[in-house]
Residue, then its C-alpha position, 0 to 999 in steps of 0.5 A: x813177101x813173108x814165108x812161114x815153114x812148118x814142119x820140114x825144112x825145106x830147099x831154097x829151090x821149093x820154096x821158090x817153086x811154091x812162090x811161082x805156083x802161087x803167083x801163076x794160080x792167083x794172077x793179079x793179086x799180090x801175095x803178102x804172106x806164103x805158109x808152108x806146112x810140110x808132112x812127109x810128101x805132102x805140103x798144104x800152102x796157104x797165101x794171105x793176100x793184099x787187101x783190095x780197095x773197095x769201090x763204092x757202087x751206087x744206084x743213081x738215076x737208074x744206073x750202078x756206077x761208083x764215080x760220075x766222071x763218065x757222065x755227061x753234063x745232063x745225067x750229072x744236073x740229074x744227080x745234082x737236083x735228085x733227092x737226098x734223104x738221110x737215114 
């Protein structure tokens, strides 16, 4: 992780204090780059966070799904025998 310090230095042991405050705040994301801006007793942190995949969601046969590996052999010969169209 990338940390940036503007304004006042700052102690190893803050800097780790707002790196677990980060972390605990966004469970689940991975946090790529940590800003710290300090003026006298405030700090405002910015994150920049690891992109997330995209999921390709699609209507088919009256569902929303993004793969058709949950279905069964009847639902996937109705996908395979719909209607394509092309734009």
């Amino acid at each position: 992780m990338k940390i940036n310090v503007i304004g006042e230095s700052l102690s190893q042991q803050e800097i780790d204090a707002y790196i677990a405050y980060g972390r605990k705040k966004y469970k689940g994301r991975e946090i790529e780059e940590m800003t710290v801006k300090t003026d006298g007793d405030y700090a405002d942190l910015q994150f920049r966070f690891a992109d997330v995949p995209f999921d390709r969601i699609r209507r088919i046969t009256g569902y929303l799904v993004g793969t058709l590996d949950r279905f069964n052999n009847g639902k996937r010969a109705e996908e395979h025998d719909r209607v394509k169209h092309s734009v």
